[in-house]
MILOPA-68133 format. One line per field, with one value per residue (C-alpha): x, y, z; residue in three letters; residue number from 0. Coordinates in steps of 0.05 Angstrom, whole numbers, plus 5000, padded with zeros to 4 digits. Last residue first. Layout:
X = c(X ...)
Y = c(Y ...)
Z = c(Z ...)
type = c(ALA ...)
seq = c(NUM ...)
***
This chain:
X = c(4782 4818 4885 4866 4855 4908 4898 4906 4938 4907 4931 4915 4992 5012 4951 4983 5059 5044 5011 4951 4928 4870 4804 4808 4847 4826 4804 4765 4735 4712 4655 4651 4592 4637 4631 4607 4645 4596 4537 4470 4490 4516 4443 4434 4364 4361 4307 4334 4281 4285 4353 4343 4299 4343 4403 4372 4336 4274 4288 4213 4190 4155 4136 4083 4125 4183 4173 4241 4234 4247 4321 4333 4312 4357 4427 4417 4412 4469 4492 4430 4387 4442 4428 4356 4370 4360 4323 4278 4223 4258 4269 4208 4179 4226 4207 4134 4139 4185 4123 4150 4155 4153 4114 4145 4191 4204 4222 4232 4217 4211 4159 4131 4133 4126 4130 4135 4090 4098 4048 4062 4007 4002 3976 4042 4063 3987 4025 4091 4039 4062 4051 3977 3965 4002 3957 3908 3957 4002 4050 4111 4180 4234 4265 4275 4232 4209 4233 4260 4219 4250 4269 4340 4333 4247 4270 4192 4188 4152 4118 4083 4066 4009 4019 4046 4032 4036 4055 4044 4092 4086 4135 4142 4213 4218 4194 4127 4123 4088 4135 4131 4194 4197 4122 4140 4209 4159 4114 4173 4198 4135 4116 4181 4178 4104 4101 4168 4135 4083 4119 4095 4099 4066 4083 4037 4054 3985 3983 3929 3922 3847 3814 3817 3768 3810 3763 3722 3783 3801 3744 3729 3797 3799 3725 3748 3792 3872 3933 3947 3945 4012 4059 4010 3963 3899 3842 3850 3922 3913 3866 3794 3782 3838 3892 3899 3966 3996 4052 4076 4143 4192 4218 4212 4264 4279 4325 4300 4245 4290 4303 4229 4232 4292 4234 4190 4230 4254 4180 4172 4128 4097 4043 4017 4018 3936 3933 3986 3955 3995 3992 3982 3981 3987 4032 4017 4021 4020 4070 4118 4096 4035 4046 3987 4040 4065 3997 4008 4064 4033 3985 3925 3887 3842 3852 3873 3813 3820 3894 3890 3902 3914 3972 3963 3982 3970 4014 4020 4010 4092 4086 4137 4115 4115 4078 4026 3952 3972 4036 4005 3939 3972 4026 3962 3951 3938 3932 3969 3939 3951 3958 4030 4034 4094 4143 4207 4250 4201 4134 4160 4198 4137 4091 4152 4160 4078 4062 4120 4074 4010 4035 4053 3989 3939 4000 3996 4035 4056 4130 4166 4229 4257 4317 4332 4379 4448 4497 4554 4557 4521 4462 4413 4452 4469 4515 4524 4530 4563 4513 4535 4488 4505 4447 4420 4387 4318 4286 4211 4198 4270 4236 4303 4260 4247 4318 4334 4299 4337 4393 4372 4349 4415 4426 4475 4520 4587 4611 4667 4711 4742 4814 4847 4815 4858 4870 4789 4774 4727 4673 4631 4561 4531 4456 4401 4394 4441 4479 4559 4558 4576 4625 4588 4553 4482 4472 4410 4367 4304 4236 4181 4154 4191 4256 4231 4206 4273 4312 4277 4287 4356 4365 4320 4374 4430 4404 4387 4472 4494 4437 4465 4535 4534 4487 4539 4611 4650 4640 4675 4727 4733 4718 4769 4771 4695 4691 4741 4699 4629 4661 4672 4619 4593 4543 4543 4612 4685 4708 4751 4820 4834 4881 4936 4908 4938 4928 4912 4924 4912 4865 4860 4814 4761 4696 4646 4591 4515 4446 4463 4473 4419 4448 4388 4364 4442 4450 4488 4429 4448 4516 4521 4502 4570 4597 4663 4728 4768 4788 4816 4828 4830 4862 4800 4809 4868 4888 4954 4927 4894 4958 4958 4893 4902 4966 4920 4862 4879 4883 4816 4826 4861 4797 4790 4717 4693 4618 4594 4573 4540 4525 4583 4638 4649 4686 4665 4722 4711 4780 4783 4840 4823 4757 4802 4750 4765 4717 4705 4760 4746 4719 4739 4708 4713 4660 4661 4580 4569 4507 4486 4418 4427 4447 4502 4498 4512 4588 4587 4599 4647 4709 4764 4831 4874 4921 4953 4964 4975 5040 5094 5109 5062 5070 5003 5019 5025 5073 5010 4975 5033 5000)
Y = c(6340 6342 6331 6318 6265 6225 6231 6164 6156 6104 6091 6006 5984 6049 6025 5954 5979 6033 5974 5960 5989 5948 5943 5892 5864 5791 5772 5847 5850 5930 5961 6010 5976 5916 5854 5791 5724 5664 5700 5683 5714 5775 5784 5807 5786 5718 5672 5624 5634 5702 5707 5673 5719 5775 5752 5709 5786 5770 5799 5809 5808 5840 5836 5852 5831 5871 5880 5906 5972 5955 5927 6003 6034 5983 5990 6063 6062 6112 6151 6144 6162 6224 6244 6239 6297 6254 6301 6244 6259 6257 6184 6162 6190 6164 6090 6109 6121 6062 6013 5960 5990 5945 5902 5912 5876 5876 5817 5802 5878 5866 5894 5812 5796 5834 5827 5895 5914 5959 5977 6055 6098 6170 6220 6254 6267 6293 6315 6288 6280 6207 6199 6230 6182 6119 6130 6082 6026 6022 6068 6020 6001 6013 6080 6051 6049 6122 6145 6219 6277 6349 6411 6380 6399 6389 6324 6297 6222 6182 6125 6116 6051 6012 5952 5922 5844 5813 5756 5759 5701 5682 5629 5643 5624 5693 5731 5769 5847 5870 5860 5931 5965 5931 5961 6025 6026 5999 6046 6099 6079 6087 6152 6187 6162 6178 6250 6270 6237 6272 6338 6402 6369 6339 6282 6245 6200 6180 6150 6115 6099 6134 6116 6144 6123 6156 6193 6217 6230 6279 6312 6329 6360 6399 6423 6437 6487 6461 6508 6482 6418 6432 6406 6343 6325 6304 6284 6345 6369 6324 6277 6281 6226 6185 6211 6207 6219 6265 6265 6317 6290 6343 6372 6308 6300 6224 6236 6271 6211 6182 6249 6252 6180 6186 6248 6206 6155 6213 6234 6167 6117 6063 6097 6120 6042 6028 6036 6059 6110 6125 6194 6238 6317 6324 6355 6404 6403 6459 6450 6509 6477 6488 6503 6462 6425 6490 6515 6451 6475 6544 6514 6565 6499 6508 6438 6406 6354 6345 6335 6278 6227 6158 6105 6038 6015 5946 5878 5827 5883 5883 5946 5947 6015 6037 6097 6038 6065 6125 6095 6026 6048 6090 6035 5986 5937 5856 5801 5736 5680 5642 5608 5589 5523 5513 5460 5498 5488 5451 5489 5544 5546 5509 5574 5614 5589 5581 5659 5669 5634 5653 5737 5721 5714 5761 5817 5817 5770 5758 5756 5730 5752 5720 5746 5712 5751 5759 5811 5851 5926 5899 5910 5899 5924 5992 6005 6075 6046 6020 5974 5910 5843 5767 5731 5664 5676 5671 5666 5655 5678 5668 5699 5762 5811 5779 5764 5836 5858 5807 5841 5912 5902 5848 5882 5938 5909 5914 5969 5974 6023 6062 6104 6044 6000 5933 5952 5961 5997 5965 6011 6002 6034 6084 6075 6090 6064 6105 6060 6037 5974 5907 5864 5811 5788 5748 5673 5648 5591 5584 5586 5522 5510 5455 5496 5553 5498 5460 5524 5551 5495 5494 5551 5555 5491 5524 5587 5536 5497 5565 5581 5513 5527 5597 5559 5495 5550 5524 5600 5632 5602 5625 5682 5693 5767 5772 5741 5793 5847 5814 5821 5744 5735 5669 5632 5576 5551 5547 5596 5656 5674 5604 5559 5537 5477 5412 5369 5300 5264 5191 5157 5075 5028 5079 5066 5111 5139 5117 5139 5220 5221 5265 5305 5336 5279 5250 5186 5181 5147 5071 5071 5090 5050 5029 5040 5006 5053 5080 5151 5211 5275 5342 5386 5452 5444 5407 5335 5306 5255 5225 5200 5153 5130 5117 5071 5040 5018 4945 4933 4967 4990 5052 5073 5124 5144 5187 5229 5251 5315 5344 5348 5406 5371 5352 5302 5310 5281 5228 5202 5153 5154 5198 5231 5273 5321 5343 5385 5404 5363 5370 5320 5248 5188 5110 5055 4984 4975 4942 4997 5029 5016 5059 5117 5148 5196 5266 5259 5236 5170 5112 5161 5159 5197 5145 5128 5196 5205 5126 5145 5158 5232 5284 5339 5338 5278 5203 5162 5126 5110 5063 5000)
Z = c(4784 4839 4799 4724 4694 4649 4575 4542 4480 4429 4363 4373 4365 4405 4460 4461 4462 4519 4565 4594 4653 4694 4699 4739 4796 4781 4850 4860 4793 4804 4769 4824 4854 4868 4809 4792 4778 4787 4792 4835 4892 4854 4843 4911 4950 4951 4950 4893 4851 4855 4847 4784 4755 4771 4745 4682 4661 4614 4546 4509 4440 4376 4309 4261 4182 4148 4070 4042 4064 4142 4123 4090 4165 4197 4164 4163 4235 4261 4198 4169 4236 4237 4161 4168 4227 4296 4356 4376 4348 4280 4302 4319 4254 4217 4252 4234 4156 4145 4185 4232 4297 4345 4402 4463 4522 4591 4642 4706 4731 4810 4861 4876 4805 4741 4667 4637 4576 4514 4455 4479 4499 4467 4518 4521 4448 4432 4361 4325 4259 4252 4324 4327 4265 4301 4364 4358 4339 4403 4394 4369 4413 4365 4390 4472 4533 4546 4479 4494 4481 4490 4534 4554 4623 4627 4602 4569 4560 4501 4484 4557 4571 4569 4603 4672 4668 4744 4780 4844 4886 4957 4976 5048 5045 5006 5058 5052 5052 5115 5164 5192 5169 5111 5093 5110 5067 5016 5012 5017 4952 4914 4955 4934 4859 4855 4883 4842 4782 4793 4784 4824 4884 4944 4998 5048 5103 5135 5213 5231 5303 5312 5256 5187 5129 5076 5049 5099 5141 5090 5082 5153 5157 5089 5117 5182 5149 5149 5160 5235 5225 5193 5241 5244 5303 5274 5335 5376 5406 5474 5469 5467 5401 5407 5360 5280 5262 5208 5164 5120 5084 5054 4988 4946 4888 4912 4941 4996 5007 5066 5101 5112 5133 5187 5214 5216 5257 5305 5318 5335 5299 5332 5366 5302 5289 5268 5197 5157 5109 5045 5015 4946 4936 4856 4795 4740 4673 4626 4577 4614 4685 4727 4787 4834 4879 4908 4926 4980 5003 5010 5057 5034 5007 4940 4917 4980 4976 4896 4898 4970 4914 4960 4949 4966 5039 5021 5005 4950 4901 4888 4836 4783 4746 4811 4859 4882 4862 4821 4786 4776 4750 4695 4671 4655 4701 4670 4713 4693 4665 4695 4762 4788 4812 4867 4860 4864 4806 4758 4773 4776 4712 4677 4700 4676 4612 4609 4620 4571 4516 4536 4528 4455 4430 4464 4462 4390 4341 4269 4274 4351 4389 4457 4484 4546 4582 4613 4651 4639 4672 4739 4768 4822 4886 4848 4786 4745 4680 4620 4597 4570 4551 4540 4508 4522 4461 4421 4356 4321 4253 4231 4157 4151 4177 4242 4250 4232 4290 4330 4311 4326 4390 4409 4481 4505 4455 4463 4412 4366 4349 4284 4297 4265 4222 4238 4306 4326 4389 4436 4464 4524 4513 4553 4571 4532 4463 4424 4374 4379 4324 4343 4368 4419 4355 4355 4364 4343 4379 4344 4373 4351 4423 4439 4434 4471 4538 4524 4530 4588 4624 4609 4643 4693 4711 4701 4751 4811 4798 4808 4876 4896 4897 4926 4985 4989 5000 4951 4911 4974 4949 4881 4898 4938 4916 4924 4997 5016 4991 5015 5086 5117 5165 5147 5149 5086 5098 5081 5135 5114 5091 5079 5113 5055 5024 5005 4938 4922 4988 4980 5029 5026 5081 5105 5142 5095 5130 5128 5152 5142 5075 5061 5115 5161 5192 5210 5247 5311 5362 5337 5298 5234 5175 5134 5063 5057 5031 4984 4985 4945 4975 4962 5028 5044 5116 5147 5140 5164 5213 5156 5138 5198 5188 5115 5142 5188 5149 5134 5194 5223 5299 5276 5249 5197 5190 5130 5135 5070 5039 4983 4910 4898 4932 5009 5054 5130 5161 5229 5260 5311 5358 5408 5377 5322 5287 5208 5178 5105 5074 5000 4947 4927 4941 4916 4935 4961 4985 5054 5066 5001 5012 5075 5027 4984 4933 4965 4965 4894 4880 4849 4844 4806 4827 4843 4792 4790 4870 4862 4835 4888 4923 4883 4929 4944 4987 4985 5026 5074 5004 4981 5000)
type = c(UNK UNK UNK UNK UNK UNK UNK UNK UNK UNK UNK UNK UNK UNK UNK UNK UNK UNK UNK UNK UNK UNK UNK UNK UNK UNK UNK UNK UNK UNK UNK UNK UNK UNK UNK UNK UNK UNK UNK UNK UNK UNK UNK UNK UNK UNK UNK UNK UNK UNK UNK UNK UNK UNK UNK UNK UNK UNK UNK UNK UNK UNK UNK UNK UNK UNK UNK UNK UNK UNK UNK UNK UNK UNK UNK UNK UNK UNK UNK UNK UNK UNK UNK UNK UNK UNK UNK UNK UNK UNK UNK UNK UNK UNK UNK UNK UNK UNK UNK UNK UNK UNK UNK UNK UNK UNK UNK UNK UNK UNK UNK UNK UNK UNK UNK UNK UNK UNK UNK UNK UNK UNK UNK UNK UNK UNK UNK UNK UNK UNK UNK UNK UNK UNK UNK UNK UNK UNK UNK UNK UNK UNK UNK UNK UNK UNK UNK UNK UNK UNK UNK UNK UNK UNK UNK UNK UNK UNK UNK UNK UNK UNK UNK UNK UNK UNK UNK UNK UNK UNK UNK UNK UNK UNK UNK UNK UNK UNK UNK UNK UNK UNK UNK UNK UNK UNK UNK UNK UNK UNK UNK UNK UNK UNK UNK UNK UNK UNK UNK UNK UNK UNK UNK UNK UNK UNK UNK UNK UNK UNK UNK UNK UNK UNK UNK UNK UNK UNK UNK UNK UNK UNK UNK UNK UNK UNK UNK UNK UNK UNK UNK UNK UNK UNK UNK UNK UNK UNK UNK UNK UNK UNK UNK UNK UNK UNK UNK UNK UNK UNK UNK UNK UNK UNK UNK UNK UNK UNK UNK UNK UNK UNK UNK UNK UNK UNK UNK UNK UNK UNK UNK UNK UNK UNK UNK UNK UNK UNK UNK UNK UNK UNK UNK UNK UNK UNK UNK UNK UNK UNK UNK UNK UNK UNK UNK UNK UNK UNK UNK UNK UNK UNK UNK UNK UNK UNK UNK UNK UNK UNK UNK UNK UNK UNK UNK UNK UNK UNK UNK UNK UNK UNK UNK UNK UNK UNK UNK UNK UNK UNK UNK UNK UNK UNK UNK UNK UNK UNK UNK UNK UNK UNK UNK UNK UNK UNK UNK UNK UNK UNK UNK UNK UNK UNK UNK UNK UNK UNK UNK UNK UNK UNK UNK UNK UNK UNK UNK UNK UNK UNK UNK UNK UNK UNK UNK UNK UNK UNK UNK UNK UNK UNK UNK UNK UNK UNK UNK UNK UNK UNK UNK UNK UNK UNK UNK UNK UNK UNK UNK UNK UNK UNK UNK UNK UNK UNK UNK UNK UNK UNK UNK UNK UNK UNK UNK UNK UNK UNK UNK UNK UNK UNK UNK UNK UNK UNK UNK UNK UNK UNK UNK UNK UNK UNK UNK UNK UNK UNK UNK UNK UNK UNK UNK UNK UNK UNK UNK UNK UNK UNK UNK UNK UNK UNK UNK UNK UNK UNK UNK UNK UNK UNK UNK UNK UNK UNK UNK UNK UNK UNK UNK UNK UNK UNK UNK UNK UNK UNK UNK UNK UNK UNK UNK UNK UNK UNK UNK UNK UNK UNK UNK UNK UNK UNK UNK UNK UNK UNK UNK UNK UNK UNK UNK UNK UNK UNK UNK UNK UNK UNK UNK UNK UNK UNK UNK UNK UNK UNK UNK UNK UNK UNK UNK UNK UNK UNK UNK UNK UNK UNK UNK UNK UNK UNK UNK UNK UNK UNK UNK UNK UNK UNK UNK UNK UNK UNK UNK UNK UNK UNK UNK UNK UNK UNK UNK UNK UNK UNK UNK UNK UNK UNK UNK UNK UNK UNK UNK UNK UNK UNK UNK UNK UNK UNK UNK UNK UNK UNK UNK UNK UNK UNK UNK UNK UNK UNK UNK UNK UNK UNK UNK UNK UNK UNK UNK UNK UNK UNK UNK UNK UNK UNK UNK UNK UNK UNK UNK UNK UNK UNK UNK UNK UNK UNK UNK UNK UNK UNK UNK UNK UNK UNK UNK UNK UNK UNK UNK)
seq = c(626 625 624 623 622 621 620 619 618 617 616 615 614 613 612 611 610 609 608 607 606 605 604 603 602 601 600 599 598 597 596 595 594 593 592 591 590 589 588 587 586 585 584 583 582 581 580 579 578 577 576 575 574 573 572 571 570 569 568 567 566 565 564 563 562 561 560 559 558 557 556 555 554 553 552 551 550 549 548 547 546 545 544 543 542 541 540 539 538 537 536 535 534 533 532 531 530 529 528 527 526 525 524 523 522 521 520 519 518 517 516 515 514 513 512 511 510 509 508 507 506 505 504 503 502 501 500 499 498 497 496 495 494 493 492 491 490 489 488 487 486 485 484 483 482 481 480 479 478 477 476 475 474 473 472 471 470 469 468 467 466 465 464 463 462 461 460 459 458 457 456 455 454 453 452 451 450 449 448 447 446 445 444 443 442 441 440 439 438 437 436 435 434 433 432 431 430 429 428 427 426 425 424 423 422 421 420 419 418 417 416 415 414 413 412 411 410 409 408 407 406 405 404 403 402 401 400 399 398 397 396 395 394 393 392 391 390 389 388 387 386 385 384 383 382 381 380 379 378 377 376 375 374 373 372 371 370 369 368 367 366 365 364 363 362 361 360 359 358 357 356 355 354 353 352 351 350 349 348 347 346 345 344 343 342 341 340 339 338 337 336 335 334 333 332 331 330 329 328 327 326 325 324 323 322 321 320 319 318 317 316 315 314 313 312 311 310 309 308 307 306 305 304 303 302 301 300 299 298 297 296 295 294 293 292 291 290 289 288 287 286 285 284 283 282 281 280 279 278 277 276 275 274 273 272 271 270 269 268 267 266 265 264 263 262 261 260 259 258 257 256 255 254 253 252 251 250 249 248 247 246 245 244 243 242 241 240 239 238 237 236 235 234 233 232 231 230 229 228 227 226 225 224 223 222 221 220 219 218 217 216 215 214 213 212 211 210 209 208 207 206 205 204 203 202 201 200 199 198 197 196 195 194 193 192 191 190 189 188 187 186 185 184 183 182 181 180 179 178 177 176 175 174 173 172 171 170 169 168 167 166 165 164 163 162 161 160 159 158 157 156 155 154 153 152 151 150 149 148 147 146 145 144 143 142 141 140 139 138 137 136 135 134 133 132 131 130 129 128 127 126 125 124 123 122 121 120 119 118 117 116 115 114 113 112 111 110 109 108 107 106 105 104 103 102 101 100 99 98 97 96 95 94 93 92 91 90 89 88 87 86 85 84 83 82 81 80 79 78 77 76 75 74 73 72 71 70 69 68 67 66 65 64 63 62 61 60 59 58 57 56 55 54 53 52 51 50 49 48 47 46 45 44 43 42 41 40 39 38 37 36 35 34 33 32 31 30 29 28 27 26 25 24 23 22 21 20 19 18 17 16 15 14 13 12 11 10 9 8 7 6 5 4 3 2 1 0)
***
């Protein structure tokens, strides 16, 4: 036996030989017991019991408990190497499944009935002690975590949320494939077009002074796919925005891309329904219902202060405009300015029944500061006290400024009680009001347990439809496209759009997939008309010779007979975290990266050097000091 000589260093030859194994380290059972079987996997604990030895060997399908028993002859020189193991080591071992003793099984390890009494252990490779625990809690900063990745990607609940987001992925590619969609792969290197967010460019040695883009998403391409008779496509596609980042995204990420000719929303909206009803269904055992319910973009904004509304829980927002209409309160006035278009904005509120008592003046006052940036200028909040006590039955700073007929009329139509506390916010923009509100609902509803946890495994599914075409930038003083210059007016508004008139009433044949106050998935139908795609982009400040320059390509493809099409990218991060339960959709990422765009264990971006940017005709300015 040559076992008891064998190390990482490579000393003797069964280190080569013996690296086989029989099982995983989540296979085995009681109806294994007696079985010869072969291991390998990672020490995940090592505890010395006086002689006996018990390792917890692990790999991605689990663990298994490994006993080295001095007792056993033919054991003894694995149980004196095993003397040498440490946390993290690879191993290889051969051994006899047995069924623990009486009282020392394992419910909560799969494997718990057996462990493996071992006869042969080779040492495949050592491991320094890592920088943090190998397990599911830890406290390990998310920095340190992310420049061990690598290691902190052992840990079973990183492993499991990976081997979560293969599977929706191949379900969703057997569900597409069986229902007649293509797979097309479209180019990473692409063309630099305006659709929103900064692209990353990639200059191009052989043309020098041209670049590339990376493609903020395949629009265009899968446009062309229509065009070209594909009829039905999709991708697994790889996406870059170069972006401002928060907890939800990252400057590379993935989506399905799913495109379709000769469809309207009745159509195409059965299909997805049953990608994620199957995805449910297959990943977590829960039945979805379908089909979805349906809230256009208006209703969602005035009743939750969203376009991605998570209905699963109250405290909806309430118009107080009509009550407050002719209200001295100057801040109030405020709200009733109407801009250069002439548009005004609204007084709105939430009413949280029943925990005035809960909220200190120094919580409401944390909440005031909360909505700051969201534009708003303050919070009013009032609570509704006991009838007789002291200050009356509203106390609010600005009690004060309201008639008895403001009062009487606003508990009318909320309903108040005494208890109820109402957060309210006003401004001259709505989507100040909305913005502020929408956040705060659910900084209230946090605070209060109101919003379910994921183990509860409530989902709402929701379609958000009817957007907007067009946005107004009161800074630039012009439309922008709300989602991006492809999407279509729905068709009762091409003539006003043609004629670049009613720009803010006209509704947009777009709609959001939404579940529990997350955007899964977004998508449009789109333009396919010449006439309406110029249109779309003189609105949108292009001279013909600009939309040439930029999308020449695309408006000649649309003159050669282009059929009704649309589509919708679902986002793999976020739907997959949401599967998984987790919040952070670096949790469900192999190799994601800081805020700042930073890959901690790689140390990039990085410089590269004079020779490569010479060779490319590049010279890079450096920035100024304090600038």
């Amino acid at each position: 036996m040559t076992s008891g000589s064998t190390s990482a260093a490579g000393k003797g030859t069964s280190s080569v030989k013996r690296t086989v194994r029989t099982h995983d380290c989540g296979a085995l059972r009681g109806t294994d017991n007696g079985k010869e079987i072969q291991l390998t996997g990672w020490v995940s604990k090592r505890r010395d019991h006086g002689g006996l030895i018990f390792v917890d060997l692990r790999d991605r399908h689990g663990l298994t408990q490994i006993t080295f028993d001095p007792a056993v002859a033919e054991g003894k020189d694995a149980h004196e190497l095993a003397g040498r193991l440490r946390s993290e080591f690879v191993v290889w071992i051969k051994g006899k499944v047995r069924s623990r003793p009486a009282g020392m099984t394992n419910a909560k390890l799969p494997t718990g009935e057996v462990e493996v009494l071992v006869n042969d252990l080779v040492i495949l490779s050592e491991a320094k002690t890592p920088p943090f625990a190998i397990e599911d809690e830890t406290e390990a900063s998310e920095n340190l975590r992310l420049k061990y990745r690598y290691l902190d990607l052992r840990r079973p609940v990183l492993q499991k949320n990976l081997l979560t987001r293969a599977k929706v992925l191949g379900i969703v590619r057997n569900y597409l494939d069986s229902h007649g969609f293509c797979d097309v792969e479209t180019p990473i290197l692409y063309k630099s077009t305006p659709e929103g967010a900064r692209d990353f460019i990639v200059p191009s040695r052989m043309n020098p002074g041209t670049f590339y883009a990376l493609p903020q998403s395949p629009q265009t391409l899968k446009q062309l796919l229509m065009i070209s008779g594909m009829d039905r496509y999709y991708q697994i596609a790889r996406c870059f925005r170069d972006e401002d980042l928060r907890a939800d995204r990252q400057p590379e990420f993935t989506q399905i891309d799913i495109e379709q000719s000769f469809l309207d929303e009745e159509a195409f909206f059965p299909i997805l329904e049953g990608m994620m009803k199957k995805l449910w269904k297959e990943c977590l055992g829960v039945e979805i219902a379908t089909p979805f319910p349906r809230m256009p973009y208006k209703e969602a904004m005035e009743r939750f202060g969203s376009d991605k509304p998570d209905v699963r829980f109250g405290l909806e927002l309430q118009d107080l405009s009509g009550i407050f209409a002719k209200s001295e309160f100057q801040v109030f006035k405020n709200a009733f300015v109407k801009n250069g278009r002439g548009i005004s904005g609204s007084i709105r509120a939430i009413v949280v029944p029943g925990v005035a008592e809960k909220f200190s003046r120094k919580d409401l006052d944390e909440l005031t500061a909360f909505v700051g940036p969201y534009g708003a200028k303050g919070l009013l909040w009032m609570k509704v006290n006991a009838p007789g006590a002291e200050g009356g039955e509203l106390q609010s700073p600005a009690a004060k400024f309201f008639s008895d007929e403001e009062k009487s009329a606003l508990k009318s139509k909320l309903g108040l009680k005494p208890g109820d506390l109402v957060l309210c916010v006003s401004d001259a923009k709505n989507k100040v009001v909305f913005d502020a509100l929408g956040a705060l609902r659910l900084k209230v509803g946090d605070k209060l347990g109101l919003i379910p946890k994921p183990s509860e495994h409530k989902y709402a599914f929701l379609w958000v439809v009817n957007f907007p075409l067009m946005e107004y930038d009161d800074k630039e003083g012009r439309f922008f496209a709300a989602h991006h210059p492809f999407t279509s007016p729905r068709p009762e508004f091409f003539d006003d759009f043609v004629k670049g008139q009613n720009l803010d009433a006209i509704e947009a044949s777009a709609y959001d997939m939404v579940l529990n106050g997350v955007e899964v998935g977004g998508g449009s139908l789109r333009i396919y008309r010449p006439d309406v795609q110029s249109a779309m982009f003189k609105l949108l400040g292009l001279s013909p010779d600009e939309a040439k320059e930029k999308f020449g390509f695309f408006i000649e493809a649309l003159s050669y007979g282009t059929p009704p099409h649309g589509g919708l990218a679902f986002g793999v991060d976020r739907l997959a975290a949401l599967i998984c339960g987790v919040n952070a959709i670096r949790d469900v990422m192999a190799f994601p990266k800081t805020a700042s765009g930073a890959d901690l264990m790689a140390d990039s971006p990085c410089a590269v050097t004079k020779e490569q940017l010479d060779e490319l005709g590049i010279f890079v300015r450096q920035p100024t000091p304090g600038a």
